[in-house]
C-alpha distance (Angstrom), angle and dihedral (degrees) to the residues before:
residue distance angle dihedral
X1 . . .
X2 3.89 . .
X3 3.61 118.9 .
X4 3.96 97.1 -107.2
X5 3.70 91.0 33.4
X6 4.00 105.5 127.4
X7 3.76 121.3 -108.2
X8 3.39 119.3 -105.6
X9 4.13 108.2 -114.0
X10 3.67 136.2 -152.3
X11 3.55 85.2 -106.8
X12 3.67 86.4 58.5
X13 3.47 94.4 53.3
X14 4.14 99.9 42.2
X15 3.65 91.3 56.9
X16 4.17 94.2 51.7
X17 3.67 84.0 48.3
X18 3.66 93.3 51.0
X19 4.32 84.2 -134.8
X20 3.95 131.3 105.2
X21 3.92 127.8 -71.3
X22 4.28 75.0 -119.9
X23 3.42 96.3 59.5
X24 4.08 100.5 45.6
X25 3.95 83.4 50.0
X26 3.57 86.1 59.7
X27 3.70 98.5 53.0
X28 3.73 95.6 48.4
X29 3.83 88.9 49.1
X30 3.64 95.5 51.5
X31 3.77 97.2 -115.8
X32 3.96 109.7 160.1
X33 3.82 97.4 -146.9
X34 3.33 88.5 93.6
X35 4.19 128.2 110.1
X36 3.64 104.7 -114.0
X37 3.91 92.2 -133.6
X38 3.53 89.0 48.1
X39 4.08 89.9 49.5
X40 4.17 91.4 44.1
X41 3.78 82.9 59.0
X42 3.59 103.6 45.0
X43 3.85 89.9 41.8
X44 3.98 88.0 58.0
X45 3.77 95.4 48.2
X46 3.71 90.5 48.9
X47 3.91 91.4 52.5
X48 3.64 89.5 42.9
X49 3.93 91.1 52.8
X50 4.12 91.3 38.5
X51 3.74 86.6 -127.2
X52 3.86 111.4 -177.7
X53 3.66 116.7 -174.4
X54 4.04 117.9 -105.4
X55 3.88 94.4 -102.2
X56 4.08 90.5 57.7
X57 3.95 87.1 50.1
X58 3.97 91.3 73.4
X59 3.64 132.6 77.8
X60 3.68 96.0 -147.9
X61 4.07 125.7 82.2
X62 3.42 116.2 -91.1
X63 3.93 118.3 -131.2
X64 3.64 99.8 -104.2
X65 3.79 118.9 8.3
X66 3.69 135.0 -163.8
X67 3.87 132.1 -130.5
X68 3.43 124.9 -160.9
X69 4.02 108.1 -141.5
X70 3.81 111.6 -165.3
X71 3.86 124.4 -175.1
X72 3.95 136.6 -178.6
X73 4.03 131.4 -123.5
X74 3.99 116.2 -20.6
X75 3.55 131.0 -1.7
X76 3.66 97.6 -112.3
X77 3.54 125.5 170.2
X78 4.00 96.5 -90.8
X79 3.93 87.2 65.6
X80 3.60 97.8 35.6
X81 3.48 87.8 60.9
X82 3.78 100.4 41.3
X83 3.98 86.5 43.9
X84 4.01 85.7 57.1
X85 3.35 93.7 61.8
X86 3.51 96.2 52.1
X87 3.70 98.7 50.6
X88 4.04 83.2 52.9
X89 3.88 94.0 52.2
X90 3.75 91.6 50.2
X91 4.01 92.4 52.3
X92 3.65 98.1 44.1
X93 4.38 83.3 45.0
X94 4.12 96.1 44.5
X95 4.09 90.2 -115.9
X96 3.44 125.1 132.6
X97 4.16 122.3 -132.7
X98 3.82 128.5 -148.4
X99 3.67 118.7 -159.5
X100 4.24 123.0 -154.2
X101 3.57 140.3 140.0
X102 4.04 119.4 -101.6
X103 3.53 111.7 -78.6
X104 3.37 120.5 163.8
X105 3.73 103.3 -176.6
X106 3.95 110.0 159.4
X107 3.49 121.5 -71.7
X108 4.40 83.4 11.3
X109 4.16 84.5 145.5
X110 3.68 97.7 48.6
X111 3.77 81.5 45.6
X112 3.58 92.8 53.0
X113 3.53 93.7 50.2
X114 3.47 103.4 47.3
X115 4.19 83.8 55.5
X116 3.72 95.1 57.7
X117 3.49 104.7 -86.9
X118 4.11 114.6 150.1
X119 4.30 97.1 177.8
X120 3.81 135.5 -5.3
X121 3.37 125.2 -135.0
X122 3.81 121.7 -154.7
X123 3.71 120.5 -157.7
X124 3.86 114.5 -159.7
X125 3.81 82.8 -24.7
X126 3.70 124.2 143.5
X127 3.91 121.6 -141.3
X128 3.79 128.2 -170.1
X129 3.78 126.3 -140.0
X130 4.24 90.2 -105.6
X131 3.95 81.5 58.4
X132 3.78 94.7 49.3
X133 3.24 92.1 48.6
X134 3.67 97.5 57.2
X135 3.49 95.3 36.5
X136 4.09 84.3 62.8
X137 3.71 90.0 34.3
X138 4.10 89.4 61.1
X139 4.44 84.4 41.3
X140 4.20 91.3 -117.2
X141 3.77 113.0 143.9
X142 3.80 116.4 -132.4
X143 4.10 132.0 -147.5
X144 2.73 126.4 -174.9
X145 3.74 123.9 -155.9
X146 4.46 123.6 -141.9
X147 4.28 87.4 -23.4
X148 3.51 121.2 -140.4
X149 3.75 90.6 -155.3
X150 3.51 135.0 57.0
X151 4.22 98.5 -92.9
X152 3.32 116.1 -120.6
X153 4.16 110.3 -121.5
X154 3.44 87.3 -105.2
X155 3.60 96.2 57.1
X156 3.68 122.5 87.9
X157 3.68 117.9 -143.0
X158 4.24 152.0 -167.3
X159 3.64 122.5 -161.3
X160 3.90 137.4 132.0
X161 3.19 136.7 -100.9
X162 4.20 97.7 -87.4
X163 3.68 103.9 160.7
X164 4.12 85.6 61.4
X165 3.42 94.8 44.6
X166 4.17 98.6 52.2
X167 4.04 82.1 47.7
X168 3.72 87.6 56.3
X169 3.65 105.0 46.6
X170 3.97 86.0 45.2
X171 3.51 89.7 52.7
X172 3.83 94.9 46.1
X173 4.08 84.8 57.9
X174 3.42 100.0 44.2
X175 3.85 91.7 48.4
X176 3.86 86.9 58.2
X177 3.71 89.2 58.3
X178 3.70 99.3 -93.3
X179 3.94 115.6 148.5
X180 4.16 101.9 156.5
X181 3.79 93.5 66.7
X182 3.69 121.6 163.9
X183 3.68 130.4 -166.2
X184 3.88 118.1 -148.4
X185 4.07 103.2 -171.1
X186 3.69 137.3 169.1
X187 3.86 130.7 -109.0
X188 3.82 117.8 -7.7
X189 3.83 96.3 -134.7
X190 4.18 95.8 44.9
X191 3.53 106.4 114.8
X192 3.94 87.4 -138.4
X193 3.40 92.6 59.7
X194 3.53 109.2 50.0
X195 4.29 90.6 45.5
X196 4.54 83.1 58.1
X197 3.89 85.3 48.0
X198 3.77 95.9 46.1
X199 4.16 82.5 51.4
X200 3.50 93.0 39.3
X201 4.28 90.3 55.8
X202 3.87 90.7 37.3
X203 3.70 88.5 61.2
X204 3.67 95.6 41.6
X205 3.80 93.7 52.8
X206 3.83 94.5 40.4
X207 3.61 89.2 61.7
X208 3.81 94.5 35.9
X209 3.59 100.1 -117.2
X210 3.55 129.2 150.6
X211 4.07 127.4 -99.5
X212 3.89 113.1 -175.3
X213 3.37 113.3 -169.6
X214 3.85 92.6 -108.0
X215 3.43 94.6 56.9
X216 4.20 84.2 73.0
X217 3.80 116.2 80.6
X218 3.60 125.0 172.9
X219 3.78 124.4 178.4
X220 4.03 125.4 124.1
X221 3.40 144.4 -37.7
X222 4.04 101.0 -101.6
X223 3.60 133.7 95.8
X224 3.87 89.0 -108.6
X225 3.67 94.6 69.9
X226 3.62 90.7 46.9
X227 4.01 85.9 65.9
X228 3.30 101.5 40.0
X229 3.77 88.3 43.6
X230 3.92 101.1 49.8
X231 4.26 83.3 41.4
X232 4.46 82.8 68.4
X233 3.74 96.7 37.6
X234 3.74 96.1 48.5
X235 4.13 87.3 43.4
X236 3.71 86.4 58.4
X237 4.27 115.4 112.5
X238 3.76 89.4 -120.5
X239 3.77 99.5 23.0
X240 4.14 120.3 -170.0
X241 3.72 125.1 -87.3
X242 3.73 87.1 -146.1
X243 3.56 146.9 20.8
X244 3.82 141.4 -146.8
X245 3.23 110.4 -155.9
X246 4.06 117.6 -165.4
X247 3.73 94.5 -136.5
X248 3.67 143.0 20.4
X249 3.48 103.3 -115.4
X250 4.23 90.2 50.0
X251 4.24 83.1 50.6
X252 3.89 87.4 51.6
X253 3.73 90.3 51.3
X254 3.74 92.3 48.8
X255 3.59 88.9 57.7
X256 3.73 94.6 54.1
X257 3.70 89.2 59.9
X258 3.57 102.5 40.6
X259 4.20 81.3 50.8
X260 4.19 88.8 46.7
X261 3.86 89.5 49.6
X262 3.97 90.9 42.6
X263 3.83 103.5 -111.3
X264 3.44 115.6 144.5
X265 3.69 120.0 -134.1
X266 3.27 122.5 -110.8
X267 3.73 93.9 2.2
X268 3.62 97.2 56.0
X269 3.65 103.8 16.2
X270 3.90 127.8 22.5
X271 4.22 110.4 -148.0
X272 4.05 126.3 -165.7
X273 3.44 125.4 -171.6
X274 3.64 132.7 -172.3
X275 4.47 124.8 -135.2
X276 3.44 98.1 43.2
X277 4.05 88.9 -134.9
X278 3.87 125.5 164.0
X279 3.69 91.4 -82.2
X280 4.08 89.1 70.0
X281 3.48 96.9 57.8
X282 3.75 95.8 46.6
X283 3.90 102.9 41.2
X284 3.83 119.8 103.0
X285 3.17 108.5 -81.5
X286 4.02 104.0 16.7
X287 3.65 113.3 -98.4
X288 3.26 131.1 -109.4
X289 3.50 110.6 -144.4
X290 3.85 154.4 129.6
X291 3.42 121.2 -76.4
X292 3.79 120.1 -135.6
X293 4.24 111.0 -168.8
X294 3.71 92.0 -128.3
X295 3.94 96.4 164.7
X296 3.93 84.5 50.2
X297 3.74 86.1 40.5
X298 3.98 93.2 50.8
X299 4.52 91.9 38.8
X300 4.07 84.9 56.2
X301 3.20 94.4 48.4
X302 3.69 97.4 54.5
X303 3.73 99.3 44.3
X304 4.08 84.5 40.4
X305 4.54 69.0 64.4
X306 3.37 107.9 40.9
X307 4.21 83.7 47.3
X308 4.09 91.8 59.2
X309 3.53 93.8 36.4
X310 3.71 90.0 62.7
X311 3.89 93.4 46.1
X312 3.90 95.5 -99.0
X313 3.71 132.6 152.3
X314 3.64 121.4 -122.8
X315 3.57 118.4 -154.2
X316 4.03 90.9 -133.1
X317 3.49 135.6 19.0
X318 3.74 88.3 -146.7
X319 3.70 128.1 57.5
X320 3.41 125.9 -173.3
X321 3.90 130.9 -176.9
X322 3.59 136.0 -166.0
X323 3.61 132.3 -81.1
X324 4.04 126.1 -154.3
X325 3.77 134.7 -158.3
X326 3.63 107.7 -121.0
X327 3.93 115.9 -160.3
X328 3.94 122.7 -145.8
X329 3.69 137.3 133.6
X330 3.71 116.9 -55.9
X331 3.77 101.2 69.2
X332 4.20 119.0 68.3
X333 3.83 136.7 148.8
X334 3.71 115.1 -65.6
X335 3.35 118.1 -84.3
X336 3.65 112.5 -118.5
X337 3.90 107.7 -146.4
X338 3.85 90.4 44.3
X339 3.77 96.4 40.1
X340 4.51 80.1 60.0
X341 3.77 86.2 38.6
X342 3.38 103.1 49.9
């Protein structure tokens, strides 16, 4: 569109549609009273026109803006927790938050847009290049919170600092006397993941302890894989003494089958996790674990948000905050007759 071309109107739109001015308002504002063949149209003319509603035509904030917050699978503890401290950021900053699954339906950003939205932020969410593109096609800022891919440079993003953290739960374990330590992770690719290996094997090979291959598991995120996954490392010949798990809910399934096979914990079996979510403080024993700042995780990512949808710079399009070991029950010197037993 030229620079002094004229905007294209609601008017504009109403009489392509053959509908009322009234009714095209109520698409772009959301409104569900609205005949869904009637809104499919009028959704297609306004992303043929590249209609933006007035508030998205400004440079300056508007009074009370509106982030869309879009999350993947279950709503676990990990993003109940990270989803807290977004809702908290956007009270104590005046904006407004809207919660949904990830849907990306054609024209879903345009959609988004025309409803109010000023950013989305995706929480463990994963988002192709097509979707990037028409997320900066339709001008929405994205941020994406803790990754599981490899961002693209366009792509702002919030995580912790994981590499540190799988160094310091290995450490913790091999300071007890642990030297058969396993580490039972989630998916290969997730960026996550593969920084809490990297610490995990830097610790390892600082101290000059062994990793056989076996004693590396990845898998997924749930508390399923942390049974099926302690089930193969506690098969093994020479199975661990101890093991990091890459998440909370994976340690928590550990314990259940260390308890099914009747291994105590610590005494016979020491078990890290990684989060530090409610589930850590209420399993049986306490968990030790690493704790990830979610709520500070989820409050940066929001005002990372409301920043880029008011046409700010940020100084970095990656932020990452700190992680800290957090000592409880489940993790205790080796015990000697089952660490020759075993």
């Amino acid at each position: 569109m030229r620079p002094n071309a004229r905007r294209t109107t609601l008017a504009d739109i109403a009489q392509a549609a053959g509908v009322s001015i009234a009714t095209v308002s109520k698409v772009v504002n959301g409104r569900g009273d609205v005949a869904p063949h009637t809104r499919t149209r009028v959704q297609q003319l306004l992303h043929q026109h590249h209609y933006l509603a007035p508030v998205f035509r400004h440079t300056g904030a508007v009074q009370s803006p509106t982030i869309e917050v879009q999350f993947q699978g279950g709503l676990k503890s990990y993003v109940a927790e990270t989803l807290e401290g977004i809702i908290d950021a956007a009270a104590e900053l005046g904006a407004s938050v809207v919660i949904s699954k990830a849907s990306h339906a054609p024209h879903w950003a345009r959609e988004l847009v025309s409803a109010g939205r000023r950013a989305v932020i995706a929480v463990t969410s994963v988002y192709s290049t097509a979707h990037l593109n028409e997320l900066a096609r339709s001008g929405l800022p994205l941020v994406v919170l803790d990754p599981l891919h490899l961002p693209d440079s366009r792509v702002n993003s919030v995580g912790a600092t994981n590499f540190a953290g799988g160094l310091a739960a290995t450490r913790h374990l091999l300071s007890l006397g642990h030297r058969r330590v396993a580490y039972l992770g989630g998916p290969t690719m997730a960026v996550c993941n593969q920084a809490r290996v990297h610490g995990y094997r830097a610790a390892m090979e600082a101290e000059g302890a062994r990793v056989p291959a076996a004693y590396v598991l990845p898998g997924e995120f749930t508390y399923e894989a942390g049974l099926l996954g302690a089930a193969a490392l506690l098969d093994l010949p020479e199975p661990p003494t101890a093991i990091f798990a890459g998440n909370d809910e994976i340690a928590v399934g550990v314990i259940e089958t260390a308890r099914t096979r009747g291994l105590r914990i610590p005494e016979d079996l020491s078990v890290v996790g990684f989060d530090d979510t409610s589930l850590a403080q209420i399993a049986s024993p306490p968990l030790t674990t690493v704790r990830q700042p979610l709520r500070e995780m989820g409050g940066a990512a929001l005002r990372t948000a409301l920043r880029l949808a008011n046409g700010e710079k940020v100084e970095s399009h990656h932020i990452e905050l700190a992680t800290e070991l957090v000592v409880r029950a489940s993790t205790a010197p080796p015990c000697e007759e089952t660490s020759a037993s075993r």
